[in-house]
N, C-alpha and C positions, 0 to 999 in steps of 0.2 A: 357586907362590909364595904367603905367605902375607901378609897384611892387619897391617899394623900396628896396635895398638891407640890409640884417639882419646883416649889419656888424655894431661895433660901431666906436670911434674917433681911438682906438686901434688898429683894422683891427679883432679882432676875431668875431669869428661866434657866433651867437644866438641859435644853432640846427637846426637840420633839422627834415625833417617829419619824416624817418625813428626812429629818434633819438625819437620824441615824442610818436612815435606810439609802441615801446619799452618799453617805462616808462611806458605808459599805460596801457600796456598788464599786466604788473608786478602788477601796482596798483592795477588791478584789482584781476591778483591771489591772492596778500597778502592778498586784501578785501573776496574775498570769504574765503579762509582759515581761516581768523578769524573769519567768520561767522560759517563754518563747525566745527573750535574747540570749538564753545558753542555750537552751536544747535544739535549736535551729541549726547552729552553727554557721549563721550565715555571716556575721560580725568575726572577724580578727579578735583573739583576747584582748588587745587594749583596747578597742572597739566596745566589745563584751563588757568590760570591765566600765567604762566611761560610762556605756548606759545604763549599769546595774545601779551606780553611782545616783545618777541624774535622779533613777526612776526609785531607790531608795529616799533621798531626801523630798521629794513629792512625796511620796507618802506616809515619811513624818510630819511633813506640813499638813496631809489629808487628817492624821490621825490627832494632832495638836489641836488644829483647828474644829474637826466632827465630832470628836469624842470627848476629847479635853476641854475644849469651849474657851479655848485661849482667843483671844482678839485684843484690840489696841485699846477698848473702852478704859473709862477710871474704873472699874468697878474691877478689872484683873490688872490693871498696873502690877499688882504687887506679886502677883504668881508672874507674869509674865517678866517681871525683873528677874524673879527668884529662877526661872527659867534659862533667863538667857547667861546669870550668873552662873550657873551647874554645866549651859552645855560650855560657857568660855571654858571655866575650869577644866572639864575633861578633855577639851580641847590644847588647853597646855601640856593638860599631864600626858598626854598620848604623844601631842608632840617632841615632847621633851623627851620623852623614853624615845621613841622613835630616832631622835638627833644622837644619843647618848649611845646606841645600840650601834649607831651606822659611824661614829667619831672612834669607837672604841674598837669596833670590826677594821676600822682603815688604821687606826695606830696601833692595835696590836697585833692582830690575825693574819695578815697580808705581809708577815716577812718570812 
């Protein structure tokens, strides 16, 4: 049998193995590195916390970028709207709860 090609109706490519095995490697260092920044204890928890931070969103940008095959081209303009659309959104709605949670703890729980 033979292998289908990873192209889509577009003509772009899906990755390739290098390409996967790249992402990988990254995932994994982030993943240990966050393990090393708590189980060390050599970082202060807000320390802890900032790098867990830092070294999480690097490796959604590894994972968006290696796996997902998000980039600036025309050809994902429209995922990468649709993208940045969903993470604003949840980024409201977390804020919002979060503001809602912390307005309501100071007006009503603290008397």
């Amino acid at each position: 049998m033979t292998q289908a090609p990873t192209t889509t109706m577009t003509g772009d490519s899906h990755g390739s193995y290098p390409s996967y095995l790249i992402g990988f490697v990254l995932a994994v260092i982030l993943t240990v590195a966050s393990f090393a920044a708590v189980m060390s204890h050599a970082l202060s928890p807000g320390m802890a916390l900032a790098a867990l931070t830092v070294l999480a969103v690097v490796q959604i940008v590894v994972h968006l970028v290696f796996f997902l095959h998000m980039n600036t081209s025309t050809e994902q303009s429209w995922n990468l709207m649709c993208f940045i659309f969903a993470a604003a959104s949840v980024i409201v709605i977390i804020g919002g709860t979060i503001f809602i949670m912390h307005d309501t703890a100071i007006n009503m729980m603290s008397r």
